[in-house]
N, C-alpha and C positions, 0 to 999 in steps of 0.2 A: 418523389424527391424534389427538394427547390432548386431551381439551376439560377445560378448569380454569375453576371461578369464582372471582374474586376474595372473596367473603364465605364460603367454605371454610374451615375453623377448622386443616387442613391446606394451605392454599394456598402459605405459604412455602414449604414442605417439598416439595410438587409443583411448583412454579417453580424452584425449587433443585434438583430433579432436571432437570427440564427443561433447564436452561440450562450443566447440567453438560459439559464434556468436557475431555476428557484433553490437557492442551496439553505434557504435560509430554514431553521426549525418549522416546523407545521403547530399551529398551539394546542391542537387537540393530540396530535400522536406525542407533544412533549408535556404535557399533562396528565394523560397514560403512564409515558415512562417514569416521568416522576414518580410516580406513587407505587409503582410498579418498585423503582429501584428505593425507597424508602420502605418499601417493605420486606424486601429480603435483606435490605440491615438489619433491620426491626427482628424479623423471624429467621434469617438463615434458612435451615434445607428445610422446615417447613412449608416457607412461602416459594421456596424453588420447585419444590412438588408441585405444589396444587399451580400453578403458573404452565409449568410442563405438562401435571394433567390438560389441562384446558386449550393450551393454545398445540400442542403438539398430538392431541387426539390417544394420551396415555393416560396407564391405568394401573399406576403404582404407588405404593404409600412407604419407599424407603428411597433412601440413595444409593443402595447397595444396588440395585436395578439400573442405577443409572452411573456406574461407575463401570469402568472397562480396565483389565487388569492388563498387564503385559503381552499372560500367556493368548490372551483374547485377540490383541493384535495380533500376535506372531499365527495366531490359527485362522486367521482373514486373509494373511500374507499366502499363507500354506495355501491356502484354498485356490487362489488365482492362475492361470494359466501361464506358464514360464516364460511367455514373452512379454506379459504384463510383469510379473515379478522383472524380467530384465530391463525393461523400461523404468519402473519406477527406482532403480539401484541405478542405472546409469546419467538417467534426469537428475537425480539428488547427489551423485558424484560431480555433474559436472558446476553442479547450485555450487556446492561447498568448496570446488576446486576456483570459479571464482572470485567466492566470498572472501576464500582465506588472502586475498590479492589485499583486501579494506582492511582488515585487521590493524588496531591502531596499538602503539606499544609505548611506556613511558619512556621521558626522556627529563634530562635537568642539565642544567649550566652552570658553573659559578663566575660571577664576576670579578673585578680586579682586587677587589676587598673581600674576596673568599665567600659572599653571600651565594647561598644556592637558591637556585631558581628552576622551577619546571613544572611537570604536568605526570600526572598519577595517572594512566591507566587503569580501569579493572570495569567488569561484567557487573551486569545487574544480575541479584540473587534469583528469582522466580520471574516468568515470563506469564501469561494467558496470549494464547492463541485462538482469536473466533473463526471457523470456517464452517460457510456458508452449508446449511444441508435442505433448501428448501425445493427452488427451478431445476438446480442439476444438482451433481457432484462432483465436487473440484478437490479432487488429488492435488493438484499442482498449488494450491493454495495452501496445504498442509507444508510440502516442502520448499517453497518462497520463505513460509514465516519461521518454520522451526529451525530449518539451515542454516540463516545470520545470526540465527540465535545459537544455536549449537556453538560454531565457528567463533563467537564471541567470548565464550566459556559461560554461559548463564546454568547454572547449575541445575534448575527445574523449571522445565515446561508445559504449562498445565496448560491441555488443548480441551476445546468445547464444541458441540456438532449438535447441532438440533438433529435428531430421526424422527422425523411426522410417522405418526401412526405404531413408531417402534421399528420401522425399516431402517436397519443398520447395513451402510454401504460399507462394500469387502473393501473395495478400491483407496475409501478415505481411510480408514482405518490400517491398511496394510502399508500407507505413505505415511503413518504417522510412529509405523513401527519399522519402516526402512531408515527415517528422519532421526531418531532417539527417542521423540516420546513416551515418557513413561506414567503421564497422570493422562487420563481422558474421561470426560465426562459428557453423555448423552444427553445435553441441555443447552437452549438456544435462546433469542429472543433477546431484551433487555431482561431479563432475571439472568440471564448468564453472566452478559455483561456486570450486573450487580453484583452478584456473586463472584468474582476474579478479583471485581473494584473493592467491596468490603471484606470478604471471609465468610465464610458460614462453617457449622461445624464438621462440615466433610470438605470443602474447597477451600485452600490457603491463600488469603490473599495474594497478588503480585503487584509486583511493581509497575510493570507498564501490558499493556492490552493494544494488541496488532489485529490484523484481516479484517477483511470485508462484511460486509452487512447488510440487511434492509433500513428502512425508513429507521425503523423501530431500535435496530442497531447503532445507527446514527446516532441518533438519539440522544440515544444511551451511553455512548464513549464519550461525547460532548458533556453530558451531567459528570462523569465521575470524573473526567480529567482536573486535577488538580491533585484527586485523591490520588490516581494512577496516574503515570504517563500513556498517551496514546498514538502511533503510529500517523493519523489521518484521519479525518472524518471524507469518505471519499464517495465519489459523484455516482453518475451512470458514467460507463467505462467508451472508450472512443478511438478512432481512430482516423489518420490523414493520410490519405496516399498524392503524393506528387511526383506527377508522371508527365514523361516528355514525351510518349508512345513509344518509347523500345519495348517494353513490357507486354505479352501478349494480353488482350484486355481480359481473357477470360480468368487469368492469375488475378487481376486486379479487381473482377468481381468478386471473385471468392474471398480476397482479403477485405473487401467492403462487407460481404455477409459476416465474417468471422467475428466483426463485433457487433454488428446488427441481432445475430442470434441470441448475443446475453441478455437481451432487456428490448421490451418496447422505447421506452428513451434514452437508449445509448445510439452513439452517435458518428454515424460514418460519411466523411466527407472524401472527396476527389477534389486535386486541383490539376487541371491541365492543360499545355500550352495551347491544343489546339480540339476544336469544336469535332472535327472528325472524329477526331480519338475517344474526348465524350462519348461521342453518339455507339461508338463500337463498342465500349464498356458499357452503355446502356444496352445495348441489345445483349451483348452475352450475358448480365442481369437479365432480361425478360426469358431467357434460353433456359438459363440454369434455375432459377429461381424455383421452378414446380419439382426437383427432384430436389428439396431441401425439407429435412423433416421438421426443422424449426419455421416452416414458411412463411407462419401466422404470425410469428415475432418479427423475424426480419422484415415481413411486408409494412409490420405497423410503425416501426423502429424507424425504416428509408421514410417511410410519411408523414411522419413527427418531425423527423430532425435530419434525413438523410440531407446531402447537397451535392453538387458541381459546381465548380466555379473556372470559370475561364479567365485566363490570366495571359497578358502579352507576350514574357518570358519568366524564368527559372528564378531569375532574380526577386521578378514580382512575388513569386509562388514563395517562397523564401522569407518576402516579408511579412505577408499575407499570414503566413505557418509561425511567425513569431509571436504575430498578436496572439491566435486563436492559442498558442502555447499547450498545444497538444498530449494527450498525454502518450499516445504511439503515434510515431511517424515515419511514416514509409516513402524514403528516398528513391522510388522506382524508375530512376535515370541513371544515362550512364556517367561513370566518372562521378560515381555518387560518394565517394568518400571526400571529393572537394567540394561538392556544395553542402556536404556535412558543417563546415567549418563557418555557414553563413547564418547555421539554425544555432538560436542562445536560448531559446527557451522548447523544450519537450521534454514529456518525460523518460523514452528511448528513442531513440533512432535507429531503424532500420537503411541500411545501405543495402542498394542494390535490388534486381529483380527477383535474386534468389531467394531472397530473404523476408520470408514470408513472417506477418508480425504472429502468428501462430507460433512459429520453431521458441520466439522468447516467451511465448507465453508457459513452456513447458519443459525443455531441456536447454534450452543453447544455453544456459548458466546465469548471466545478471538479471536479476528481483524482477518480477513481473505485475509486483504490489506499488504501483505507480502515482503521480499525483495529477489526479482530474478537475473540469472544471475551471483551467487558465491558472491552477496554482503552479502548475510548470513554471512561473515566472520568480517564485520564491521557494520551491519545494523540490526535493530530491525523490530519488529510487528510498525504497527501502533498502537498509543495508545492515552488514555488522553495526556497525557505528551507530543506527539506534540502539542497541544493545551493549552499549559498552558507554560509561560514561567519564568525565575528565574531570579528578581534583586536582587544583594547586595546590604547588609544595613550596614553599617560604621557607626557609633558615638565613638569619640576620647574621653575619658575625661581627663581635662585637667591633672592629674599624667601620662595618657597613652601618651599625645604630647612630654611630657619630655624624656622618653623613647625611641616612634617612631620617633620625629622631628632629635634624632640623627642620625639614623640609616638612616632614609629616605636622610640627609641630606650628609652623605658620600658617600650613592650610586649614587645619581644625581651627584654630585661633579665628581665620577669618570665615569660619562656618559658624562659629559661635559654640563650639563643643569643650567644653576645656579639660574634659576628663580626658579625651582622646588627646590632646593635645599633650596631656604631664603624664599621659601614660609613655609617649614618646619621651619626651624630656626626661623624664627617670632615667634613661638607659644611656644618656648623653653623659661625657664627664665635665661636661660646665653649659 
């Protein structure tokens, strides 16, 4: 790990390297995807086959092989041991008991002149959900995305899983039949993505494309967005702990592995007041680190990108966690719900020692599909609210044309539009 003091006269300059990475496309992996997703427009579930053959080590020449029916879930569900089944039924009660908090509902006004005015509420028609099936398996990523979507009213949710080799995990599949899931298909990669983004003649198109991904996923959200709407093109995933030392340091190591473990270049930082306390949470890292079965990840991950940073006080650390705009952050002081009030940019906030940024990663209920990479500073949680979109509602009555036909009528004028302008004027009585 780097260890950096805030009172370092190059400090910017080491945090600026630190929090650097390359988000930008790769020209060879988006040159790939191109052609890739130009070809499953081109061919549909032909070219989604042979893409699946090759790059997921399968060996089938239909889509019926790669389509998963209800009863399929509900038989992966059945399979599982009852405290898994209660786990994933309690996780995904408490997702949707949140969610249904964002739920957005129409509303309208009229003004003095009877004109109504307001905003339409209503769900997008079909959803694509991508979840990851390559490092691990991420349950929890099945019920993040399908649950604001559920909650939203999106009528169908067509979920996509790469299985390498044809290894179909019980655990994803059984969250995607806790979740409502009713389409799933066993296909990954940017041909998945292209297939959600265009149609083929087994996958219906949808309107907007959520979850995570690799390079190649990236990628590939990035190309079709316009055609679909897309959630995020989102980073390696990261976390900040800011700690005064109440926090036993061994708690504070495990939540620095907890995103170390996802990825070689994900990225766990410490910020804390004082250099003892560093040094304690460095050792109980060197302690615990060998009975970690991701070891080779987390080793690589703190050495890439891990940090420390020593900081005068709380305040610092505060402003320090603004810039870097986190995408979890771990308040691990006390009286953490008032220095809550100082952080404007993260993507969650964890309060408190107890609150390990695990629990959100999987039950405590708000989205755990976050924005990385410093977009914390323009970018929200996933939520219902990407799945629900807003028309205006306009009705003129006619006192109100009299009023706006004027107004309307000199501003075209002086844009030089005159059809807009007498299309006003028509409805005026002089």
């Amino acid at each position: 790990m780097k260890h950096l003091n805030a009172q370092s006269a190059d400090f910017q300059k080491e945090l600026a390297a630190l929090l650097a990475f390359e988000t930008a496309q790769d020209a060879r992996v988006d040159a790939t995807v191109a052609a890739i997703c130009a070809d499953v427009q081109a061919r549909g579930d032909a070219a989604l086959i042979e893409y699946t053959n090759r790059f997921d080590g399968m060996n089938t020449h239909s889509m019926t092989d790669l389509s998963l029916s209800h009863a399929d879930l509900e038989q992966a569900f059945d399979r599982l041991p009852a405290n898994v089944q209660a786990a994933l039924r309690t996780a995904a009660a408490r997702i949707e008991d949140y969610h249904q908090r964002q739920k957005q509902t129409s509303w309208s006004y009229r003004d003095a002149d009877g004109t109504l005015l307001g905003q339409q509420i209503t769900a997008l028609d079909r959803v694509g959900i991508y979840v990851p099936g390559g490092k691990a398996a991420y349950p929890s990523s099945v019920l993040m995305n399908a649950m604001p979507a559920h909650v939203a009213g999106v009528k169908e949710i067509v979920m996509v899983v790469p299985t390498p080799q044809g290894e179909r995990n019980d655990i994803v599949l059984a969250a995607a039949f806790v979740a409502g899931v009713r389409h799933v298909y066993t296909v990954g990669g940017a041909q998945a993505v292209a297939a959600l983004a265009y149609g083929t003649e087994t996958i219906a198109q949808v309107d907007k494309i959520t979850g995570p991904g690799n390079a190649y996923v990236a990628a590939a959200k990035r190309r079709v967005f316009g055609v679909v709407g897309i959630d995020m093109v989102a980073g390696p995933s990261e976390i900040l702990v800011i700690a005064d030392g109440s926090t036993p340091p061994e708690w504070v190591a495990m939540d620095l592995f907890s995103q170390a473990e996802h990825d070689e270049i994900a990225q766990s930082i410490l910020i804390a007041t004082s250099q003892d306390y560093v040094d304690q949470v460095l050792a109980a890292m060197d302690k615990l680190l060998p009975e970690m079965p991701r070891r080779a990840i987390i080793e690589a991950s703190l050495k890439n990108r891990g940090a420390t940073i020593l900081v005068r006080d709380l305040d610092e650390a505060c402003e320090i966690a603004n810039f870097i705009a986190p995408e979890h952050l771990e308040l691990s002081v006390e009286n953490a719900a008032d220095w809550a009030g100082k952080i404007r940019h993260a993507g969650a906030i964890f309060m408190g020692r107890f609150t390990s940024e695990s629990l959100g990663d999987y039950c405590a209920g708000p989205n755990h599909v976050l924005p990385t990479s410093r977009t914390a500073r323009f970018a929200s949680p996933l939520g219902v609210y990407d799945f629900q979109k807003r028309t205006s509602l306009i009705e003129v009555s006619a006192e109100g044309a009299q009023k706006l036909g004027k107004i309307a009528s000199v501003l075209a004028h002086g844009e030089g539009l005159t059809a807009h302008a007498r299309a006003a004027e028509l409805r005026c009585d002089d």
